[in-house]
N, C-alpha and C positions, 0 to 999 in steps of 0.2 A: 638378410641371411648372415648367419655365423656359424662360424666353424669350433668344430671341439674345441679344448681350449689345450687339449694333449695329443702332440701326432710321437705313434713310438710304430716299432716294425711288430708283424701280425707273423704271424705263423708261418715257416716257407713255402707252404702251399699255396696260397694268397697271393695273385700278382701282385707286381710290383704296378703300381696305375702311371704314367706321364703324359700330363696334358700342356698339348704343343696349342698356342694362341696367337695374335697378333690385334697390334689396335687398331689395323685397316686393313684392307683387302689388298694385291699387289706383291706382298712381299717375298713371295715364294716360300709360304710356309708349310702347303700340302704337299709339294715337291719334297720338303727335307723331312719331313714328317714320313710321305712314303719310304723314300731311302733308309731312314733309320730304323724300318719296321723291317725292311730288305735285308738288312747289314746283323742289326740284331737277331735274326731266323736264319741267317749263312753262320753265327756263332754258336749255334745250337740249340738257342733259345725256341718256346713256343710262345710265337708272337700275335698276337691279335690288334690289328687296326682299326678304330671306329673312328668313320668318316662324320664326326658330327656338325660338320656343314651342311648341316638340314637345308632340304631343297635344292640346294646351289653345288651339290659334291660334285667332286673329278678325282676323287683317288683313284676312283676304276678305270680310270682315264688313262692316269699315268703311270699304272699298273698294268696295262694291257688284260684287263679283267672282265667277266659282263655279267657280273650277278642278275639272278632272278629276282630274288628278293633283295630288300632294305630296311631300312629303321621304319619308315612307315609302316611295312607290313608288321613287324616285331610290334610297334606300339597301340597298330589295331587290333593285334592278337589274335591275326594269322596265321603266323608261325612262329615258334621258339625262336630266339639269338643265337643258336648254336647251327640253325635249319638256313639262316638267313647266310652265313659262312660262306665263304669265297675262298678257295686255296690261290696263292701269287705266288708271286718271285720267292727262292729257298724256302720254299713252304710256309710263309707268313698267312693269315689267315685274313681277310677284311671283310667289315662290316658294311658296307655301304649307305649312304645319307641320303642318298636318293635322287631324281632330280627333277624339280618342280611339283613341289608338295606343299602345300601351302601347311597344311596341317602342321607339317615341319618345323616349317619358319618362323610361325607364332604360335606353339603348343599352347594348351591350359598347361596348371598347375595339376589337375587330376591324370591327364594323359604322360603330363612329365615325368610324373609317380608309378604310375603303371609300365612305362620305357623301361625305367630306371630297375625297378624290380623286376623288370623281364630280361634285365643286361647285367644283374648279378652274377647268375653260376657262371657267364661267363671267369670271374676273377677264381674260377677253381678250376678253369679247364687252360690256362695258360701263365705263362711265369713273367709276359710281360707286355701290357695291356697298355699301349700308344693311343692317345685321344686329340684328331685334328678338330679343334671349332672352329668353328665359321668368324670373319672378322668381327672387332668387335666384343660388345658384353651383353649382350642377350640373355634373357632367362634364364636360359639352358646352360650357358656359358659361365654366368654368376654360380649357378648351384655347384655346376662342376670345380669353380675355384675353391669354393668356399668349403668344398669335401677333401681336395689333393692333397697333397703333402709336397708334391712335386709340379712345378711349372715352368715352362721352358717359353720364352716370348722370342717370337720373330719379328725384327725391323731390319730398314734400312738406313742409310746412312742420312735420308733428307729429314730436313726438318720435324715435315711431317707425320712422317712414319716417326719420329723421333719420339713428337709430341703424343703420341696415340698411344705409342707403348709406352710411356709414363703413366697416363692414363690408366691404363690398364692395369699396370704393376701398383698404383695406387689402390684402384678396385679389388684388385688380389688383397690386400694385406688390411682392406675394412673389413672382410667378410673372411678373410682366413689371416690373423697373423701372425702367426708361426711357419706360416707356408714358406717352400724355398724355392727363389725362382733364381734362373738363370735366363740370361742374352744373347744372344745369338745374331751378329749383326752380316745380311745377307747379301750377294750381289755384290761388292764393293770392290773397288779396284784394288787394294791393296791394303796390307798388314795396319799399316801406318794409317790409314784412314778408317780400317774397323774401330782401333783402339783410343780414336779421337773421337766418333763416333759415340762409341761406348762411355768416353767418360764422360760427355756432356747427358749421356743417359743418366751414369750413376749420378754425380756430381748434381743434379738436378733432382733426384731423388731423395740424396742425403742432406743437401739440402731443408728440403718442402716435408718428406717425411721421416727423416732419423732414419731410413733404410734406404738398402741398394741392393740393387741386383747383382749376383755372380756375372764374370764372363764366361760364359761356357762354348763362346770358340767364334770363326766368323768363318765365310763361304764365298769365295771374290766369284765377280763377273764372270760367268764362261761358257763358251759355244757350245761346249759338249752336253750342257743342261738343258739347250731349246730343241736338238738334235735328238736327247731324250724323250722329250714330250713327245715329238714328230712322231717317233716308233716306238712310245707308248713301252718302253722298258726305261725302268730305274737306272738312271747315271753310274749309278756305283757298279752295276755291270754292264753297261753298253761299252764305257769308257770308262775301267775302273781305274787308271793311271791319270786320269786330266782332273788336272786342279781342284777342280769343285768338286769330284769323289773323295778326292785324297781329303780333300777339310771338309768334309762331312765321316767320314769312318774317323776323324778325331770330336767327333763333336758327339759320334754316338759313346765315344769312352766318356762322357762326363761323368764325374763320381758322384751325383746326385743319382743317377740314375738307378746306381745300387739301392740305395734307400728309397727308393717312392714307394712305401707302405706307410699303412695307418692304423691307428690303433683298434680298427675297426673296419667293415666293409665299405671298401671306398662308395656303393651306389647303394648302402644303408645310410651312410652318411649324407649321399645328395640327396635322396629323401626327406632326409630328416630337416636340410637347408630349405626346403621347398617352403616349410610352415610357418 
Protein backbone atom coordinates (compact mmCIF):
# COMPACT_ATOMS: atom_id res chain seq x y z
CA UNK A 1 0.00 0.00 0.00
CA UNK A 2 0.98 3.61 -1.09
CA UNK A 3 -0.27 6.67 -0.62
CA UNK A 4 -0.65 9.60 -3.20
CA UNK A 5 2.33 11.02 -3.56
CA UNK A 6 0.51 14.89 -3.05
CA UNK A 7 -1.64 15.60 0.42
CA UNK A 8 -2.96 19.53 -0.18
CA UNK A 9 -6.29 20.62 1.68
CA UNK A 10 -9.81 19.65 -0.08
CA UNK A 11 -12.59 21.94 -0.12
CA UNK A 12 -13.97 23.17 3.50
CA UNK A 13 -16.64 20.98 3.42
CA UNK A 14 -14.51 17.96 3.47
CA UNK A 15 -13.67 16.85 7.01
CA UNK A 16 -10.76 17.33 8.22
CA UNK A 17 -9.81 13.11 8.93
CA UNK A 18 -7.37 12.37 12.33
CA UNK A 19 -6.24 9.04 12.85
CA UNK A 20 -5.42 8.43 16.54
CA UNK A 21 -3.07 4.79 16.75
CA UNK A 22 -0.62 3.19 18.91
CA UNK A 23 1.80 0.22 18.59
CA UNK A 24 0.31 -1.72 21.41
CA UNK A 25 -2.57 -2.10 23.29
CA UNK A 26 -2.46 -0.31 26.98
CA UNK A 27 -1.73 3.03 26.44
CA UNK A 28 -4.78 4.86 26.79
CA UNK A 29 -5.22 5.84 23.45
CA UNK A 30 -9.32 5.36 23.23
CA UNK A 31 -9.56 7.46 26.30
CA UNK A 32 -7.68 10.53 24.59
CA UNK A 33 -9.10 9.87 21.43
CA UNK A 34 -12.74 9.98 23.18
CA UNK A 35 -11.85 13.30 24.94
CA UNK A 36 -10.57 15.05 21.98
CA UNK A 37 -13.81 14.12 20.11
CA UNK A 38 -15.65 15.62 23.44
CA UNK A 39 -13.43 18.72 23.59
CA UNK A 40 -13.60 19.28 19.85
CA UNK A 41 -17.79 19.19 19.64
CA UNK A 42 -17.89 21.62 23.13
CA UNK A 43 -15.81 24.08 20.34
CA UNK A 44 -18.42 23.89 18.06
CA UNK A 45 -17.13 21.67 15.89
CA UNK A 46 -19.39 18.63 14.13
CA UNK A 47 -17.47 15.79 15.29
CA UNK A 48 -17.71 12.27 14.47
CA UNK A 49 -15.80 9.32 16.08
CA UNK A 50 -15.12 6.00 14.46
CA UNK A 51 -14.28 3.42 16.85
CA UNK A 52 -12.13 1.29 14.49
CA UNK A 53 -11.04 -1.12 17.16
CA UNK A 54 -13.04 -3.69 15.23
CA UNK A 55 -14.39 -6.28 17.57
CA UNK A 56 -12.48 -5.15 20.69
CA UNK A 57 -14.11 -1.29 21.06
CA UNK A 58 -14.91 0.68 24.32
CA UNK A 59 -15.53 4.06 23.00
CA UNK A 60 -19.19 3.59 24.06
CA UNK A 61 -17.87 2.52 27.06
CA UNK A 62 -16.07 5.56 28.04
CA UNK A 63 -18.59 7.64 26.50
CA UNK A 64 -21.54 6.46 28.64
CA UNK A 65 -23.17 5.34 25.10
CA UNK A 66 -25.25 2.07 23.87
CA UNK A 67 -25.45 2.13 20.25
CA UNK A 68 -27.59 -0.29 18.42
CA UNK A 69 -25.83 -0.39 15.67
CA UNK A 70 -21.87 -0.66 14.62
CA UNK A 71 -19.31 -1.00 11.89
CA UNK A 72 -20.37 -4.54 11.43
CA UNK A 73 -23.89 -3.75 10.66
CA UNK A 74 -22.58 -0.71 8.22
CA UNK A 75 -20.09 -3.13 6.44
CA UNK A 76 -22.84 -5.91 6.13
CA UNK A 77 -25.08 -3.32 4.55
CA UNK A 78 -27.57 -3.16 7.10
CA UNK A 79 -27.65 0.04 7.65
CA UNK A 80 -26.14 3.33 6.26
CA UNK A 81 -23.01 5.10 8.50
CA UNK A 82 -25.08 7.90 9.19
CA UNK A 83 -28.09 5.28 10.74
CA UNK A 84 -25.37 3.64 12.71
CA UNK A 85 -24.78 7.32 14.65
CA UNK A 86 -24.71 7.61 18.29
CA UNK A 87 -25.12 11.26 19.79
CA UNK A 88 -22.43 11.67 23.12
CA UNK A 89 -20.89 14.05 25.16
CA UNK A 90 -21.48 18.16 23.56
CA UNK A 91 -22.95 16.52 20.79
CA UNK A 92 -20.14 14.54 19.27
CA UNK A 93 -21.39 11.75 17.27
CA UNK A 94 -19.73 7.84 17.45
CA UNK A 95 -19.53 5.37 15.38
CA UNK A 96 -19.00 2.14 17.10
CA UNK A 97 -16.56 -0.94 16.30
CA UNK A 98 -18.41 -3.20 17.98
CA UNK A 99 -17.66 -5.87 20.26
CA UNK A 100 -16.68 -9.42 19.35
CA UNK A 101 -16.96 -9.60 15.65
CA UNK A 102 -14.72 -11.59 14.31
CA UNK A 103 -15.60 -10.43 10.73
CA UNK A 104 -14.20 -7.20 12.22
CA UNK A 105 -10.92 -8.16 13.32
CA UNK A 106 -9.73 -9.93 10.24
CA UNK A 107 -11.88 -8.19 7.33
CA UNK A 108 -11.35 -9.21 3.54
CA UNK A 109 -10.02 -6.77 1.21
CA UNK A 110 -13.68 -6.84 -0.70
CA UNK A 111 -15.62 -6.14 2.80
CA UNK A 112 -12.89 -3.35 3.63
CA UNK A 113 -13.91 -1.67 0.31
CA UNK A 114 -17.48 -1.83 0.73
CA UNK A 115 -16.96 -0.25 4.76
CA UNK A 116 -15.00 2.20 3.49
CA UNK A 117 -17.34 3.33 0.71
CA UNK A 118 -20.21 3.17 3.05
CA UNK A 119 -18.17 5.60 5.64
CA UNK A 120 -17.52 8.18 3.00
CA UNK A 121 -20.53 10.69 2.93
CA UNK A 122 -19.76 10.47 6.34
CA UNK A 123 -16.56 13.13 5.42
CA UNK A 124 -19.54 15.53 4.10
CA UNK A 125 -21.74 15.46 7.15
CA UNK A 126 -18.98 16.54 9.58
CA UNK A 127 -15.94 19.04 9.94
CA UNK A 128 -13.97 16.66 11.91
CA UNK A 129 -13.81 13.10 11.64
CA UNK A 130 -11.47 11.41 14.65
CA UNK A 131 -10.42 7.67 13.77
CA UNK A 132 -9.28 5.34 17.05
CA UNK A 133 -7.61 1.92 15.67
CA UNK A 134 -7.19 -0.78 17.40
CA UNK A 135 -3.31 -1.61 18.46
CA UNK A 136 -1.12 -2.17 16.16
CA UNK A 137 -1.03 -2.33 11.97
CA UNK A 138 -3.55 -4.45 10.71
CA UNK A 139 -5.09 -4.30 7.42
CA UNK A 140 -7.48 -1.92 8.15
CA UNK A 141 -4.97 0.17 10.02
CA UNK A 142 -2.34 0.16 7.20
CA UNK A 143 -4.98 1.40 4.62
CA UNK A 144 -5.93 4.00 6.84
CA UNK A 145 -2.30 5.36 7.18
CA UNK A 146 -1.52 5.04 3.94
CA UNK A 147 -4.87 7.45 2.91
CA UNK A 148 -4.22 10.24 6.12
CA UNK A 149 -2.51 13.17 6.05
CA UNK A 150 -2.69 13.38 9.59
CA UNK A 151 -1.68 10.83 12.45
CA UNK A 152 -1.36 11.30 16.02
CA UNK A 153 0.47 7.95 17.83
CA UNK A 154 -0.10 7.21 21.35
CA UNK A 155 2.75 5.69 23.86
CA UNK A 156 4.04 5.50 26.95
CA UNK A 157 7.09 6.15 28.55
CA UNK A 158 8.44 2.28 28.73
CA UNK A 159 10.50 0.79 26.59
CA UNK A 160 8.10 -1.00 24.90
CA UNK A 161 5.51 0.99 24.08
CA UNK A 162 8.53 2.96 22.96
CA UNK A 163 9.59 0.44 20.62
CA UNK A 164 6.01 -0.34 19.02
CA UNK A 165 5.41 3.26 18.17
CA UNK A 166 8.64 3.41 16.33
CA UNK A 167 7.39 0.65 14.61
CA UNK A 168 4.50 2.03 13.69
CA UNK A 169 5.70 5.46 12.81
CA UNK A 170 8.06 3.52 10.59
CA UNK A 171 5.01 1.68 8.91
CA UNK A 172 3.23 5.20 8.42
CA UNK A 173 5.97 6.82 6.38
CA UNK A 174 6.55 3.29 3.88
CA UNK A 175 3.09 3.42 2.90
CA UNK A 176 2.31 7.31 3.31
CA UNK A 177 5.47 9.50 3.16
CA UNK A 178 4.34 12.75 3.27
CA UNK A 179 2.05 11.91 6.08
CA UNK A 180 2.40 14.13 9.42
CA UNK A 181 2.50 12.51 12.47
CA UNK A 182 2.65 13.61 15.97
CA UNK A 183 3.43 12.04 19.67
CA UNK A 184 1.72 12.09 22.31
CA UNK A 185 3.59 10.54 25.22
CA UNK A 186 0.74 9.30 27.90
CA UNK A 187 0.31 8.49 31.63
CA UNK A 188 3.68 9.79 32.83
CA UNK A 189 4.68 11.34 35.82
CA UNK A 190 5.94 14.28 34.86
CA UNK A 191 6.97 17.07 32.12
CA UNK A 192 10.52 15.98 32.33
CA UNK A 193 9.96 12.46 31.66
CA UNK A 194 7.50 12.96 28.74
CA UNK A 195 10.15 14.94 27.00
CA UNK A 196 12.90 12.32 27.68
CA UNK A 197 10.61 9.86 26.52
CA UNK A 198 9.90 11.60 23.41
CA UNK A 199 13.41 12.12 22.48
CA UNK A 200 14.49 8.75 22.65
CA UNK A 201 11.41 8.27 20.19
CA UNK A 202 12.46 11.10 17.81
CA UNK A 203 16.13 10.47 18.15
CA UNK A 204 15.63 6.75 17.29
CA UNK A 205 13.67 7.64 14.28
CA UNK A 206 15.94 10.37 12.89
CA UNK A 207 18.33 8.26 13.30
CA UNK A 208 17.00 4.72 11.40
CA UNK A 209 14.70 6.87 9.10
CA UNK A 210 15.74 10.50 8.23
CA UNK A 211 12.21 11.41 10.07
CA UNK A 212 10.76 12.21 13.29
CA UNK A 213 7.72 12.71 14.87
CA UNK A 214 6.14 16.15 16.15
CA UNK A 215 5.53 16.44 19.90
CA UNK A 216 2.20 17.12 20.00
CA UNK A 217 1.88 17.26 23.86
CA UNK A 218 1.89 14.58 26.77
CA UNK A 219 -1.01 13.45 29.57
CA UNK A 220 0.73 12.51 33.20
CA UNK A 221 -0.65 9.90 35.38
CA UNK A 222 -3.94 10.73 37.11
CA UNK A 223 -6.81 9.50 39.29
CA UNK A 224 -9.34 11.53 37.81
CA UNK A 225 -8.93 9.29 34.36
CA UNK A 226 -9.75 5.80 36.20
CA UNK A 227 -12.63 7.65 37.96
CA UNK A 228 -13.65 8.50 34.39
CA UNK A 229 -13.94 5.18 33.01
CA UNK A 230 -15.86 4.18 36.39
CA UNK A 231 -18.75 6.59 35.47
CA UNK A 232 -18.33 6.21 31.92
CA UNK A 233 -18.17 10.25 31.27
CA UNK A 234 -15.07 11.92 29.52
CA UNK A 235 -12.38 13.32 32.02
CA UNK A 236 -12.53 16.64 30.45
CA UNK A 237 -15.97 16.98 31.98
CA UNK A 238 -16.22 15.01 35.03
CA UNK A 239 -13.03 16.70 36.19
CA UNK A 240 -12.33 19.26 33.81
CA UNK A 241 -9.75 21.14 36.20
CA UNK A 242 -7.47 17.79 37.06
CA UNK A 243 -4.39 17.53 35.27
CA UNK A 244 -5.03 15.07 32.65
CA UNK A 245 -7.99 17.31 31.34
CA UNK A 246 -6.03 20.25 31.35
CA UNK A 247 -3.07 18.35 29.10
CA UNK A 248 -5.41 16.77 26.93
CA UNK A 249 -7.60 20.33 25.95
CA UNK A 250 -3.72 21.28 24.91
CA UNK A 251 -3.15 18.42 22.90
CA UNK A 252 -6.66 18.75 21.18
CA UNK A 253 -5.01 22.54 20.05
CA UNK A 254 -2.27 20.74 18.00
CA UNK A 255 -1.84 22.71 14.78
CA UNK A 256 -1.92 19.60 12.70
CA UNK A 257 -5.11 19.12 13.42
CA UNK A 258 -6.15 22.26 11.33
CA UNK A 259 -4.82 20.69 8.34
CA UNK A 260 -5.82 16.98 8.16
CA UNK A 261 -7.27 17.17 4.59
CA UNK A 262 -6.37 15.55 1.52
CA UNK A 263 -6.24 16.10 -1.72
CA UNK A 264 -8.96 13.83 -2.16
CA UNK A 265 -11.58 11.75 -0.27
CA UNK A 266 -9.76 10.44 2.66
CA UNK A 267 -11.89 6.65 2.30
CA UNK A 268 -11.42 7.14 -1.69
CA UNK A 269 -8.15 7.13 -1.03
CA UNK A 270 -8.24 3.93 1.45
CA UNK A 271 -9.83 2.31 -1.13
CA UNK A 272 -7.63 2.84 -3.62
CA UNK A 273 -4.72 1.56 -0.80
CA UNK A 274 -6.52 -1.51 -0.58
CA UNK A 275 -5.34 -2.79 -4.32
Amino acid sequence: MRAEREIEQTPEHSARVLCIASGKGGTGKSILASNLATIRAGRGERVCLVDFDAGLANAHLLLGVSPRYDLGHVMAGEVKAEQALVEGPNGMKLLSGGVGRPSLQNPTRRELERLFRALEPLEQQFDLVIIDHGAGVGYSTVAHLAATSTLLIVTNPEVTALSDAYALFKRAHVVNPHVNVGAIVNRVKDEASALSAFERFRNASQRFLGKEPAFAGWVPYDEAVLRSVQTREPVGLLEPESAAAQAIHKVANWEMIELARTSSSFYERARRALR
